[in-house]
C-alpha positions in Angstrom: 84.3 106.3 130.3 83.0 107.1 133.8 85.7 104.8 135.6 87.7 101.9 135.1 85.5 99.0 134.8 84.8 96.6 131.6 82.4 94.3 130.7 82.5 91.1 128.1 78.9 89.9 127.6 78.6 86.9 125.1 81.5 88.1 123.0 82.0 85.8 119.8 83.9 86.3 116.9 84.6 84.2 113.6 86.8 84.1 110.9 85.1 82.1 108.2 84.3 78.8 109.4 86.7 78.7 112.4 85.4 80.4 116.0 88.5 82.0 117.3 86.2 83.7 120.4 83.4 81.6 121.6 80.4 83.6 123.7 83.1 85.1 126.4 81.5 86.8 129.2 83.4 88.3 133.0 83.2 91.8 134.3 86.5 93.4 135.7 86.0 96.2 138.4 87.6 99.4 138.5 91.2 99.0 139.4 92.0 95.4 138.9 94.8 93.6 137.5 93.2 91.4 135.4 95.3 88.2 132.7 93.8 86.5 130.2 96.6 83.7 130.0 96.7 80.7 127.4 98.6 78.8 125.0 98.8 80.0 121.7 95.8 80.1 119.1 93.1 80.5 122.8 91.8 83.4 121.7 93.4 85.7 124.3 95.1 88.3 121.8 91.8 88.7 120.1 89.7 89.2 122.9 91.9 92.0 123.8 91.5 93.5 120.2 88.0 93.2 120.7 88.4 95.6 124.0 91.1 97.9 121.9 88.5 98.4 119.2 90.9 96.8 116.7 88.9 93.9 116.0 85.3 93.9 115.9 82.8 91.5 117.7 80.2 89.5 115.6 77.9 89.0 118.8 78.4 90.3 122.0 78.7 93.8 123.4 81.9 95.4 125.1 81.5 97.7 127.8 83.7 100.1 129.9 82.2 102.3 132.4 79.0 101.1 131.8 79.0 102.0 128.0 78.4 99.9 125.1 81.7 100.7 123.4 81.6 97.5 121.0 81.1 99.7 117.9 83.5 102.6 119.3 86.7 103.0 117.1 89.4 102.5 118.9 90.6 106.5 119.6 87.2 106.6 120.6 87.5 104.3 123.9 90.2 106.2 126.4 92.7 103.7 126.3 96.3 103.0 127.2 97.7 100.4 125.1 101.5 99.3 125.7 102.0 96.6 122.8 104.6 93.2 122.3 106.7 95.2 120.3 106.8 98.3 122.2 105.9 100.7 118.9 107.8 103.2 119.5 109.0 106.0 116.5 112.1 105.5 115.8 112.3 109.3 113.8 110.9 110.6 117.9 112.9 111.0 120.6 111.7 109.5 124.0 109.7 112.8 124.8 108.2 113.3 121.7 106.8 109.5 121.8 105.2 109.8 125.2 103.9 113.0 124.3 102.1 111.6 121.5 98.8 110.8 122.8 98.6 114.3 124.2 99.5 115.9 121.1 96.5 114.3 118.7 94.5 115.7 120.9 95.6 119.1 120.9 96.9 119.3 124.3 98.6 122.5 125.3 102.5 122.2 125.3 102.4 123.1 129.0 100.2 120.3 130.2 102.1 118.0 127.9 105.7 118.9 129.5 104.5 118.1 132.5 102.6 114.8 132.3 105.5 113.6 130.0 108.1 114.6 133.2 105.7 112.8 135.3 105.1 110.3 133.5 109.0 109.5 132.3 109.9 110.1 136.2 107.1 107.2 136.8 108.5 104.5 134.8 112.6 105.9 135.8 113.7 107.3 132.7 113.9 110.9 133.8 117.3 112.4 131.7 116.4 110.5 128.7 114.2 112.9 127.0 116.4 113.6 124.1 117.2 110.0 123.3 115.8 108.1 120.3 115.0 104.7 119.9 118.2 103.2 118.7 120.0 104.5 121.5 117.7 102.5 124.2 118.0 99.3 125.4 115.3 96.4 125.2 114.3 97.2 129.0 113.9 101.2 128.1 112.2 101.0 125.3 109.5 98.8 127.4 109.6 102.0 129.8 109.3 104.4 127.1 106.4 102.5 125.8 104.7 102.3 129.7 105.4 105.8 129.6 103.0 106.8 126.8 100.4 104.7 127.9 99.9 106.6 130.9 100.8 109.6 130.3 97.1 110.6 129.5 96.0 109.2 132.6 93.8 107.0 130.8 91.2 104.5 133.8 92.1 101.7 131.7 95.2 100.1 129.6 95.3 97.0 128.0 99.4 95.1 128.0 99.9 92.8 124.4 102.7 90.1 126.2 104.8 93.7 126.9 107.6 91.6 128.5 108.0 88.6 125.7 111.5 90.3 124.7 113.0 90.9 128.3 115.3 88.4 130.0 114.2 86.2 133.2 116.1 89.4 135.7 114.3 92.2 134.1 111.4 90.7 133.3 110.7 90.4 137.0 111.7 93.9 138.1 109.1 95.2 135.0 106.9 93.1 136.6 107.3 94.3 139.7 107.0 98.0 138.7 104.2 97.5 136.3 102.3 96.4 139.4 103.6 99.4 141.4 102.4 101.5 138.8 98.8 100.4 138.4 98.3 100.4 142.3 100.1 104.1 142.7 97.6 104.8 139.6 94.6 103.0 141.0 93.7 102.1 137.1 92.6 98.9 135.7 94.8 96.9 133.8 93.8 94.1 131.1 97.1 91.9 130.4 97.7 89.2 128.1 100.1 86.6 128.7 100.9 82.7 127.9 104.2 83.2 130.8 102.3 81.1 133.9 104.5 82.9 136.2 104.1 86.1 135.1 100.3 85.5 135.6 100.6 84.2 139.0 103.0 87.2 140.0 101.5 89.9 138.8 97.1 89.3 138.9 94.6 90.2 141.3 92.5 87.4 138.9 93.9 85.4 136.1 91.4 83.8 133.4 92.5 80.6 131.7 91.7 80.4 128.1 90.9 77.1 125.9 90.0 76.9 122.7 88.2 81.0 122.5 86.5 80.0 125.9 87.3 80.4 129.4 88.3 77.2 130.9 88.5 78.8 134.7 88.2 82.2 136.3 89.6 83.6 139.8 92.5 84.4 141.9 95.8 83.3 141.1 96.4 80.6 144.0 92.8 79.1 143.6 93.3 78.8 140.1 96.7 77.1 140.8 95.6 75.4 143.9 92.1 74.1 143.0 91.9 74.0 139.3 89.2 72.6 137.6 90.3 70.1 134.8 93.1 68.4 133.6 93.7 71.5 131.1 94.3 74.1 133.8 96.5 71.5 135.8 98.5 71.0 133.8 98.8 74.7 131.9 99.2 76.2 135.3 102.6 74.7 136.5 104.0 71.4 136.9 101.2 68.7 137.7 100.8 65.0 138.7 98.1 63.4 137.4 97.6 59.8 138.8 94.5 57.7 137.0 92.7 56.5 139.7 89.2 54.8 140.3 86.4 55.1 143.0 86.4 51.7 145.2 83.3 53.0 147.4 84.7 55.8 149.1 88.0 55.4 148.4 90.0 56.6 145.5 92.3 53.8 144.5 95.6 54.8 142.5 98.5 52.8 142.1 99.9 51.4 145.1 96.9 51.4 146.8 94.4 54.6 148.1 94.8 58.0 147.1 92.6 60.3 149.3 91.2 63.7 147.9 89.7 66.8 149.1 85.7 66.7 149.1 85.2 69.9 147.7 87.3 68.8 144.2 85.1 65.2 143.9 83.0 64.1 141.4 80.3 61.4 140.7 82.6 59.9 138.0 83.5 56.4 138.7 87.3 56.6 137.0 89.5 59.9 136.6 92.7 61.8 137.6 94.2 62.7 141.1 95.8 66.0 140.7 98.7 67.2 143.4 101.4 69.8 142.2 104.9 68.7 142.8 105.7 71.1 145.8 103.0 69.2 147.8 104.5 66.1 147.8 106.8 65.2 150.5 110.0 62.8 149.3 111.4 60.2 152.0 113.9 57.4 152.4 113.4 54.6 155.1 110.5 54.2 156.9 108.0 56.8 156.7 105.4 57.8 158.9 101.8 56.7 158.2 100.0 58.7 156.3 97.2 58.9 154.3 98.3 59.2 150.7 101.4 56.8 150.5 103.0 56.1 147.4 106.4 53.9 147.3 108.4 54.3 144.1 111.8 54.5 142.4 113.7 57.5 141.8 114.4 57.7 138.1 116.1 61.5 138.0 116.8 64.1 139.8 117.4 67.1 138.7 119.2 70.1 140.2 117.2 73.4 139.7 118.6 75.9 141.8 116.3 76.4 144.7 114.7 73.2 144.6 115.6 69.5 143.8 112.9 67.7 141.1 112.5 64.1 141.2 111.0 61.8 138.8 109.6 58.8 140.6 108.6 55.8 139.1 105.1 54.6 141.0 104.4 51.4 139.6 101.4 50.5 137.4 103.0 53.0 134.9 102.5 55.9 137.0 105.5 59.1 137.5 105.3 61.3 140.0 107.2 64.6 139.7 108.5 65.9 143.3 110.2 69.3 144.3 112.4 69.3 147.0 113.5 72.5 148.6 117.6 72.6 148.2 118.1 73.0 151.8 121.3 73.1 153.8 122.1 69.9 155.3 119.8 68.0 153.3 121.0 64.6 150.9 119.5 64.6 147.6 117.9 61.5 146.7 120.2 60.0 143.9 118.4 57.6 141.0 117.8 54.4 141.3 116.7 55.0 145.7 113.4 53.4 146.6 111.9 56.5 148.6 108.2 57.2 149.8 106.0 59.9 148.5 103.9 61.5 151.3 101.1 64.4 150.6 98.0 65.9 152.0 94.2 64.6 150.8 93.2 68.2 151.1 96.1 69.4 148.5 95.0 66.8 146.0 91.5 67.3 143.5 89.3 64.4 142.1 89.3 66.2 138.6 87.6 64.7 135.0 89.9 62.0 132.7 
């Protein structure tokens, strides 16, 4: 592999009569952090197999550096791989695992002590050399396995869902140093994921998938800002999605208009006005005029730490959810106040029903 890149072109693959990839194609530069994020049964885990090697395409070719790798065995490709389940030998100690990779392929014992120190002072488990599996905890085994899939300095490493097992607190801090890792490293990471947040924190692009396709493609906050159907919408977050209708060039909703950005319309005469929660502005009294204007009925509220959520009943069978930052000085809304919802046309989308 001449650098870090990879190429899908048209991948497909089948099991029986069931497409569980369908015709994938995206390129991914040298260095990127790239997610291929989805619910369950999208295809995701298989089209990473597909780049490991372990599963083979039926149509399509996979390429990395510029070669066709698609009917390259997997030890064959140059890969890192740090898997859900971390794979580590339990009869190894920490050392001898990270050294693995060097050792199939007959690296000298010199080299291999130190790109195992480096590699072990990289992910923070320097002095742990001599430890074996059952005496690490969830967080260091996920270091340990990091560890080896670097330690060959390999341009590009694929991550199976690596934090699944971790709590909330250290999940984020492996995220965090994952990221630091790749970018000291400068090498190009392919990471799957059905955690939204994870996606968002963590990708330079993130790549929705539906049903073995890709639904949308590109950086996290246009994905999350200006997605493209209902599906990513509501995948990608918390999402209000109003039914609305085009009344010449208005948008009417219930309670009236509901304005939208220009760039997110469609020909459609009926469909869905999408605005995340955060966007919407919650008031009591008399508002200001505004553009969009909802008035509704506060039918929860529910404490979340940093922010308030409201559920809002809108009339003509429409809820709208609402976060509220959980500032000081501030009076939640309680259930049962009539309160007006406020937002911008240009953070709202015109998207298909």
């Amino acid at each position: 592999m001449s650098d870090g890149s990879v190429a899908l072109e048209g991948v497909t693959k089948r099991y029986g009569s069931e497409t569980v990839v369908a015709g994938i194609s995206l390129a991914i530069p040298a260095g990127e952090f790239f997610t291929l994020l989805g619910p369950s049964g999208s295809g995701k885990t298989t089209t990473l197999s597909m780049l490991a090697g372990f599963v083979m395409a039926d149509e399509g070719r996979v390429l990395m550096g510029g070669r066709d790798m698609t009917r390259v065995p997997p030890r064959g490709r140059g890969l890192g791989m740090v898997f859900q389940n971390y794979a580590i030998f339990p009869h190894l100690t920490v050392a001898e695992n990270v050294a693995f990779p060097l050792s199939v392929k007959g690296t000298s014992k010199s080299e291999i002590a130190a790109r195992v120190a480096e590699a072990l002072a990289m992910v923070k488990l320097t002095g742990f050399e001599t430890r074996y599996q059952r005496q690490l905890s969830g967080g260091q085994q996920q270091r340990v396995a990091l560890a080896r899939a670097i330690v060959a300095h390999p341009r590009v490493v694929l991550m199976d869902e690596p934090l699944g097992a971790l709590d909330k607190n250290l999940r984020y801090h492996m995220q965090v140093e994952i990221k630091d890792i790749q970018r000291r490293l400068g090498m190009t990471v392919i990471y799957v994921t059905h955690d939204q947040e994870e996606a968002l924190t963590m990708s330079d692009r993130i790549a929705i998938m539906e049903r073995g396709r890709i639904a949308q493609m590109g950086p996290p906050r246009e994905v999350y800002e200006k997605p493209q159907s209902s599906f990513v919408a509501s995948f990608l977050g918390e999402a209000n999605l109003l039914r609305v209708r085009r009344d010449g060039p208005a948008v009417r909703g219930p309670g009236g208009s509901v304005l939208v950005a220009a760039e997110g319309g469609l020909s459609a005469a009926e469909g869905l006005a999408f605005v995340r929660p955060e966007k919407v502005r919650v008031e009591s009294g008399r508002a200001e005029p505004a553009p969009n204007r909802l008035t509704g009925k506060v039918l929860h509220a529910s404490f979340l730490g940093n922010i308030v959520r409201y559920e809002i009943d809108a009339g003509d069978g429409a809820t709208l959810l609402c976060d509220a930052a959980n500032a000081a000085g501030v009076e939640p809304h309680r259930p049962g106040d009539i309160v007006t919802m406020i937002w911008r046309p240009e953070d709202s989308r015109f998207l298909a029903a």
